[in-house]
C-alpha positions as CSV (number, residue, x, y, z in Angstrom):
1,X,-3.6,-31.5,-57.1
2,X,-2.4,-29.8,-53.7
3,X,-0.6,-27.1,-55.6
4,X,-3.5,-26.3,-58.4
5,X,-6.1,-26.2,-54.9
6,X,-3.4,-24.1,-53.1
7,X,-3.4,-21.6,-55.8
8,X,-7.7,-21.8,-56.7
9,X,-7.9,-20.3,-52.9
10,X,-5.5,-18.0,-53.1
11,X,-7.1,-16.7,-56.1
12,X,-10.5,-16.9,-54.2
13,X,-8.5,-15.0,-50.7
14,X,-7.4,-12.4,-53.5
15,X,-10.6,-11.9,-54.9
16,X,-12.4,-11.4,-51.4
17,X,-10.0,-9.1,-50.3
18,X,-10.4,-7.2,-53.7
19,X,-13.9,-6.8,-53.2
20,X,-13.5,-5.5,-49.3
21,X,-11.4,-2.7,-50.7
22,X,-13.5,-1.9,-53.8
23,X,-16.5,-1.3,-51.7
24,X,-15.4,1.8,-50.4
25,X,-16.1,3.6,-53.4
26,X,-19.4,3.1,-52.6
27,X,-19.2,5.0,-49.6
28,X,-17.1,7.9,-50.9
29,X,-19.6,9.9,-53.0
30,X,-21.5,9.8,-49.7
31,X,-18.9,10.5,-47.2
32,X,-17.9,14.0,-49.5
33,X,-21.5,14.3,-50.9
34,X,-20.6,18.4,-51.0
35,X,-18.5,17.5,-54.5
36,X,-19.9,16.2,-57.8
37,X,-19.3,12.9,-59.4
38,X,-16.5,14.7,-62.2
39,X,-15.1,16.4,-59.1
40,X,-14.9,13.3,-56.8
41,X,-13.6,11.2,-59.7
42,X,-10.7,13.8,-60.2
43,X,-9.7,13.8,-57.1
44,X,-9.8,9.9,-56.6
45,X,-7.4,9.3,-60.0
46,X,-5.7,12.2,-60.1
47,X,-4.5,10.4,-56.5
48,X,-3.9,7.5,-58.3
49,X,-2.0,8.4,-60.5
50,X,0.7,10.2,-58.3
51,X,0.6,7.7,-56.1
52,X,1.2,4.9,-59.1
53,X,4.1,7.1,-60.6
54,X,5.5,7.1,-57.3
55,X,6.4,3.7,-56.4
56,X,6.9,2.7,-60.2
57,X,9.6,5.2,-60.5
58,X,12.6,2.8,-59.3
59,X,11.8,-0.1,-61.5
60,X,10.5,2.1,-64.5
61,X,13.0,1.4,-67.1
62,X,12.8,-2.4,-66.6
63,X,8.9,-2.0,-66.8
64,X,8.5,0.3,-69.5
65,X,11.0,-1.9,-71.8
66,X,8.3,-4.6,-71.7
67,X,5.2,-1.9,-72.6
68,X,4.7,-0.4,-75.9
69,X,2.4,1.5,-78.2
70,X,-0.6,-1.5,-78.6
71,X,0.0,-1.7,-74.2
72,X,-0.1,2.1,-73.6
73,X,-3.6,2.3,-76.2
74,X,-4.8,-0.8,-73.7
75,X,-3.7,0.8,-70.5
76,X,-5.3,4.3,-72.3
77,X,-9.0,2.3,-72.4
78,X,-8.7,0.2,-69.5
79,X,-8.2,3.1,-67.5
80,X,-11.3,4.9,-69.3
81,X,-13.9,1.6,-68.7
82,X,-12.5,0.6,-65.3
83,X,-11.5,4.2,-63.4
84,X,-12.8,7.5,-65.2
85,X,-16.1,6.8,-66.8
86,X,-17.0,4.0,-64.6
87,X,-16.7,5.9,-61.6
88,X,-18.1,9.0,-62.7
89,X,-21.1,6.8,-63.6
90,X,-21.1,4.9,-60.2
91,X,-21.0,8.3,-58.3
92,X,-23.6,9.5,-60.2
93,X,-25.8,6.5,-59.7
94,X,-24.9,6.5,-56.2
95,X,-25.8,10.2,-55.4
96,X,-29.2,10.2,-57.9
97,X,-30.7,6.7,-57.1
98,X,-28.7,5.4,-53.9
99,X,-26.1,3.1,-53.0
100,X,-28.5,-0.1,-52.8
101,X,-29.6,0.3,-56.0
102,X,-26.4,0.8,-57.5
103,X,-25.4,-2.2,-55.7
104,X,-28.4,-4.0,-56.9
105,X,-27.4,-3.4,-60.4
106,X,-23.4,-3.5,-59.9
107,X,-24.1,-7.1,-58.3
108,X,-25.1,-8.4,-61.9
109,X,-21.3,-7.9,-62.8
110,X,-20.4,-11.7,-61.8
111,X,-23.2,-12.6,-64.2
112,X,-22.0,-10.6,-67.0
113,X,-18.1,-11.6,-67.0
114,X,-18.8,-15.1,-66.4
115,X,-21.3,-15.4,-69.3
116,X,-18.4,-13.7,-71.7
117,X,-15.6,-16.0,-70.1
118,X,-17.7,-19.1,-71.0
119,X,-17.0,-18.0,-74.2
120,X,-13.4,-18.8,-74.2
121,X,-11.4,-21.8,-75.4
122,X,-11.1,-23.9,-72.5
123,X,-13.7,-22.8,-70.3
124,X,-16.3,-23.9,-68.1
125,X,-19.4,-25.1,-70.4
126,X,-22.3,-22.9,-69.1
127,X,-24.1,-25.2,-67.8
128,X,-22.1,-26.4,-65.3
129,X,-22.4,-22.6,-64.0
130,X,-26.2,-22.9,-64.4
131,X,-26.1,-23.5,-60.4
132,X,-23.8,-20.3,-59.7
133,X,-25.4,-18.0,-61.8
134,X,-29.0,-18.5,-60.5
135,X,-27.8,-18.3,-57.0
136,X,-25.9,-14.9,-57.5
137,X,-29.0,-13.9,-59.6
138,X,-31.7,-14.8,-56.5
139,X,-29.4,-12.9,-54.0
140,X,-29.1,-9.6,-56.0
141,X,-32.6,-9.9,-56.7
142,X,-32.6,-10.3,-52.5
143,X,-30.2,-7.3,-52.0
144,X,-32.5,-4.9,-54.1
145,X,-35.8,-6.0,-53.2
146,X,-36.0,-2.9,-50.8
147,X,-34.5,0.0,-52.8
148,X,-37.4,-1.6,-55.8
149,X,-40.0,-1.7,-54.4
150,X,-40.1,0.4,-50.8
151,X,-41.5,3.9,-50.8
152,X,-38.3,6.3,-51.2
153,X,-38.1,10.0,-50.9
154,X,-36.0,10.1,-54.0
155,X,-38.0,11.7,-56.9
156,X,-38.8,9.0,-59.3
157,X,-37.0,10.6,-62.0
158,X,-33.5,10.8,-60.1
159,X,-34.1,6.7,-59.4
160,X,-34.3,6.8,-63.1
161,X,-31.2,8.5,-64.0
162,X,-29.5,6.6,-61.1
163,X,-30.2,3.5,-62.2
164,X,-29.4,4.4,-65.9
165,X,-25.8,5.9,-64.9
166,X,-25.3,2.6,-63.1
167,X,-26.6,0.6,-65.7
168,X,-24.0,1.9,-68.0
169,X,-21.5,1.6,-65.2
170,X,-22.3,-2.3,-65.4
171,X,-21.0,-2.1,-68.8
172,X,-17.6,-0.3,-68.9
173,X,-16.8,-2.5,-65.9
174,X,-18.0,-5.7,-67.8
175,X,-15.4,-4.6,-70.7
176,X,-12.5,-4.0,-68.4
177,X,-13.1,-6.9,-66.7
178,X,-12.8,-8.8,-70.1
179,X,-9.9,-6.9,-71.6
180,X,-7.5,-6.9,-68.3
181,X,-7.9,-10.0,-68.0
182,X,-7.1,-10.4,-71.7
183,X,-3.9,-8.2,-71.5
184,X,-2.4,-9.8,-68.2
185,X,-2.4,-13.5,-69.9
186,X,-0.3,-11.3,-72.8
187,X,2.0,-9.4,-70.7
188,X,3.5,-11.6,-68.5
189,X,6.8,-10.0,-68.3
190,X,5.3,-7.1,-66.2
191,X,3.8,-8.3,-62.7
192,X,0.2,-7.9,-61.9
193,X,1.0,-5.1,-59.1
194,X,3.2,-3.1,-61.7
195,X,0.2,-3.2,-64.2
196,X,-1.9,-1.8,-61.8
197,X,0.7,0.9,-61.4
198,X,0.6,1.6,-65.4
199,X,-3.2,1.9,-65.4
200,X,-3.1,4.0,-62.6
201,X,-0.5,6.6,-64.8
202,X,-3.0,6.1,-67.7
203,X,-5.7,7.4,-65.4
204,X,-4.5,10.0,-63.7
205,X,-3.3,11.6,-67.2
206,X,-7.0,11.0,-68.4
207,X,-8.1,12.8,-64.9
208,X,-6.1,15.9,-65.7
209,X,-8.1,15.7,-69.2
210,X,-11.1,16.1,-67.2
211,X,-9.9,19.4,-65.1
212,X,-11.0,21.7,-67.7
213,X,-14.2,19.9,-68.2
214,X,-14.9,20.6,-64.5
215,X,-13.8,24.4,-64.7
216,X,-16.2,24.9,-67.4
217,X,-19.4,23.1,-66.0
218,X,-18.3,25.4,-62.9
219,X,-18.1,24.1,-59.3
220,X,-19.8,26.2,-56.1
221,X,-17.4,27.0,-53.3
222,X,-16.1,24.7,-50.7
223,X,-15.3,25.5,-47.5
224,X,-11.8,24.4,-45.7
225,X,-13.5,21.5,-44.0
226,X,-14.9,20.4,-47.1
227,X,-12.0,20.7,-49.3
228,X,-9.9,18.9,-46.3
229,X,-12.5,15.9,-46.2
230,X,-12.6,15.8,-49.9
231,X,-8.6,15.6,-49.6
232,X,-8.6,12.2,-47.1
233,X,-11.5,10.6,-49.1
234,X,-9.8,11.4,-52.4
235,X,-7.0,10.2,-51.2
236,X,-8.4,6.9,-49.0
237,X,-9.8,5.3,-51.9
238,X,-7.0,5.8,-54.5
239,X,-4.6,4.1,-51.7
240,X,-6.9,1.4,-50.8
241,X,-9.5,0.9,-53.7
242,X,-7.3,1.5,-56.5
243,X,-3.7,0.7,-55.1
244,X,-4.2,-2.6,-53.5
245,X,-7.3,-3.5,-54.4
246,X,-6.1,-3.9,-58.4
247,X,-3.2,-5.0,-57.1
248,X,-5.1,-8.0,-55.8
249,X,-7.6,-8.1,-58.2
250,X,-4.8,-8.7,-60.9
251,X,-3.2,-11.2,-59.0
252,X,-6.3,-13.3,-58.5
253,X,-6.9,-12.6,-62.6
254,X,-3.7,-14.8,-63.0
255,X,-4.6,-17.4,-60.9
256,X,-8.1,-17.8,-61.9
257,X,-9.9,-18.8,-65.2
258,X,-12.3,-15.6,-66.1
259,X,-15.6,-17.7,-65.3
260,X,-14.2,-17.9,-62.1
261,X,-12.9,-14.6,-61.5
262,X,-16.1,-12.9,-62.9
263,X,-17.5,-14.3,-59.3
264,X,-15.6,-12.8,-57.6
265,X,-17.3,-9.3,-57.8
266,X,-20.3,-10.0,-55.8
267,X,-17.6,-9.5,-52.8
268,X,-17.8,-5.9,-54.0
269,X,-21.0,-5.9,-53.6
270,X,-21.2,-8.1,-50.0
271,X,-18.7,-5.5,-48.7
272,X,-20.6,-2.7,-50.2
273,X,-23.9,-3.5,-48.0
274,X,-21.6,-4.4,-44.9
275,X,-20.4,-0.5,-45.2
276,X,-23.7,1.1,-46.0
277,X,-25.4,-1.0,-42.5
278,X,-22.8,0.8,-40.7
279,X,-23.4,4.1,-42.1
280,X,-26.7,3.7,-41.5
281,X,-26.4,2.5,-38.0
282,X,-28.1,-0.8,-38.7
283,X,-28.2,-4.4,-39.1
284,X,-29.9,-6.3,-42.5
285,X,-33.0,-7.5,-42.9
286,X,-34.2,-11.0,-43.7
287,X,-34.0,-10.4,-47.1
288,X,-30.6,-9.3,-47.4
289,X,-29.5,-11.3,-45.0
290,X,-30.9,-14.1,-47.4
291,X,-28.7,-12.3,-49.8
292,X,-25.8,-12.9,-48.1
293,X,-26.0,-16.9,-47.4
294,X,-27.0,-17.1,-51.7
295,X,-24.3,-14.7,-52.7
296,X,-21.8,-16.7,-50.7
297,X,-23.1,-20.5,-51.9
298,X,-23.0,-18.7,-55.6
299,X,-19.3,-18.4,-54.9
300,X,-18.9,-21.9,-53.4
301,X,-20.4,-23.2,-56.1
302,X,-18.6,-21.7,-59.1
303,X,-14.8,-22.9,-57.4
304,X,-16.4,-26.8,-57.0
305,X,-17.9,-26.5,-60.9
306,X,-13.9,-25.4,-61.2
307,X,-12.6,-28.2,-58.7
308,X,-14.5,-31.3,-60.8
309,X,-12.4,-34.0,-62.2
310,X,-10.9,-33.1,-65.3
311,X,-11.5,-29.8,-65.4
312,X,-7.7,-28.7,-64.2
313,X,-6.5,-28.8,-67.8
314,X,-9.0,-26.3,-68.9
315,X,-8.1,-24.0,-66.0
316,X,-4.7,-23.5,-67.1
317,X,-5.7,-23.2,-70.4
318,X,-8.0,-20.5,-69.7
319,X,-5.7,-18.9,-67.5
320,X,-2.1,-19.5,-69.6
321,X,-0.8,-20.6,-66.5
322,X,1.7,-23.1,-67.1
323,X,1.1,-27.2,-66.1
C-alpha cells in the first residue's frame, strides 16, 4: 500500500541520514589524535549528556512519568554497549589499526543485526535475505581489501590490537542494536527523539564514572590549541552523531522491521570512507568503488525482499506498528 511504501522510505531516508552523521566518529579520534580513546570518549558523552538534559528539561515530568526502574537499568546498558564502551573501543581501533580497517570490520554490523532479527516472530525467513547479505558481505570484503592486505607502516601488533578493539566494538554495537530496538517497540509512550535524550543522560552519568579512571591512568599536557580543538570535536559529534543521528536512527527503528534496519548500518560505513577520501585528499579505488555500487544494491535488495507480496503483515508485526 501507498502509505506502508511511504513510511518503508522514510525509514530508509532516516536510516541514510543516520549513517551520514554516525560517520563522523570515525574522523574524530583523528581530527584530536593528541587525546586518548577514554579521553575522547569523555569528552564526546559527557557533551551528550548536557546537551540531552538540556532540551529534555521542559518536557521532563511528562517523560519521566512513562520511565521507570527496568527503563532506567535498559537506558543504564544501552548507553554502556552503544556510547561508552563502544566508542572507547572504536577509538581505540581507529588510532591502533586505522580507520579502514575499523570500517572493514564495523561494516559486518548489517550482517550481524539482520541475522538476530531473522530470529524474530514475523520476520523475513533468511533466505530471502540470502541475496542482501552476500552483497553487503562482497563489498566489505571490497572496502578492506587494501588495509588487509597492502604494506602498512603500522607495526603488526598495533593492527592486531586494532582490529581486536574493533572486533569487540562489533559486538556491543550488535547488542544495542538488538535491545533498542527491543525497548522502543515497549515504550511507546515516550517518542524516539526523547529516548535518545534518556540514553544520552544515562551516558553522560556513566562518562563522569570514567573521569577518575582517566585521572589515574594519567593524561600528558595539552596545549590551549589542543584542548580548544578537543572542545569543538567533543562537542561536534555529541550534537551531530549522537543528538540527531539517534534521533533518526530511532525513528527509522520504528518504522522498520529489525532485518531491515540492521541494513541500514553499512551507510555508516559508506559515509565513513566518503570522509576519510577527503581527509586524505583522494578519490577511491576500483575496489572500493566496487564497494560502493554492492553496498548500495545490498540495501536495494533487503527493502524489495521487504516490499514482496504478503510480506506487509509481517512487517508490522515485527515492528508493532499498528495495521
Amino acid at each position: 500500500m501507498p502509505g506502508e511504501r511511504g513510511s518503508t522510505m522514510l525509514g530508509v531516508l532516516c536510516g541514510a541520514a543516520a549513517g551520514a552523521l554516525w560517520g563522523l566518529v570515525f574522523l574524530a579520534p583523528e581530527l584530536a589524535r593528541a587525546f586518548g580513546p577514554l579521553e575522547l570518549t569523555i569528552g564526546r558523552y559527557l557533551a551528550y549528556g548536557l546537551i540531552s538534559a538540556a532540551l529534555i528539561t521542559p518536557r521532563w515530568r511528562t517523560v519521566s512519568a512513562s520511565i521507570g526502574g527496568a527503563e532506567w537499568r535498559a537506558l543504564f546498558w544501552l548507553g554502556l554497549a552503544g556510547n561508552t564502551l563502544y566508542y572507547v573501543l572504536l577509538a581505540s581501533a581507529v588510532q591502533l589499526g586505522g580507520a579502514a580497517i575499523t570500517a572493514l570490520v564495523i561494516g559486518f554490523l548489517p550482517v550481524v543485526v539482520t541475522i538476530v532479527g531473522s530470529r524474530a516472530e514475523g520476520a523475513v525467513p533468511l533466505a530471502r535475505l540470502a541475496p542482501s547479505l552476500l552483497l553487503c558481505g562482497a563489498g566489505t570484503a571490497c572496502i578492506g581489501w587494501q588495509a588487509l592486505f597492502l604494506p602498512s607502516a603500522r607495526p603488526v601488533a598495533a593492527q592486531l590490537a586494532g582490529l581486536l578493539c574493533a572486533l569487540g566494538a562489533l559486538a556491543s554495537w550488535g547488542a544495542f542494536a538488538v535491545g533498542n530496538n527491543h525497548m522502543l517497540a515497549r515504550v511507546r509512550t515516550v517518542s524516539s527523539h526523547d529516548w535518545s535524550l534518556l540514553i544520552g543522560i544515562a551516558t553522560g552519568a556513566q562518562s563522569l564514572l570514567l573521569i577518575p579512571l582517566a585521572l589515574l591512568l594519567g593524561t600528558r599536557g595539552h596545549g590551549a590549541g589542543e584542548w580548544a580543538l578537543f572542545v569543538a570535536v567533543s562537542a561536534g559529534v555529541a550534537i551531530f552523531a549522537s543528538i540527531v543521528g539517534n534521533a533518526l536512527w530511532n525513528k527509522m527503528s520504528r518504522l522498520l522491521p529489525l532485518t531491515l534496519a540492521g541494513q541500514m548500518i553499512t551507510f555508516e560505513t559508506l559515509f565513513a570512507l566518503l570522509y576519510a577520501f577527503a581527509w586524505e585528499h583522494r578519490g577511491p579505488t576500483v575496489a572500493e568503488a566496487l564497494a560502493f555500487v554492492l553496498v548500495v544494491a545490498s540495501v536495494v535488495s533487503c527493502v524489495a525482499a521487504h516490499r514482496r507480496p504478503g510480506m506487509a503483515k509481517e512487517i508490522k508485526a515485527s515492528t508493532g506498528l499498528r495495521p
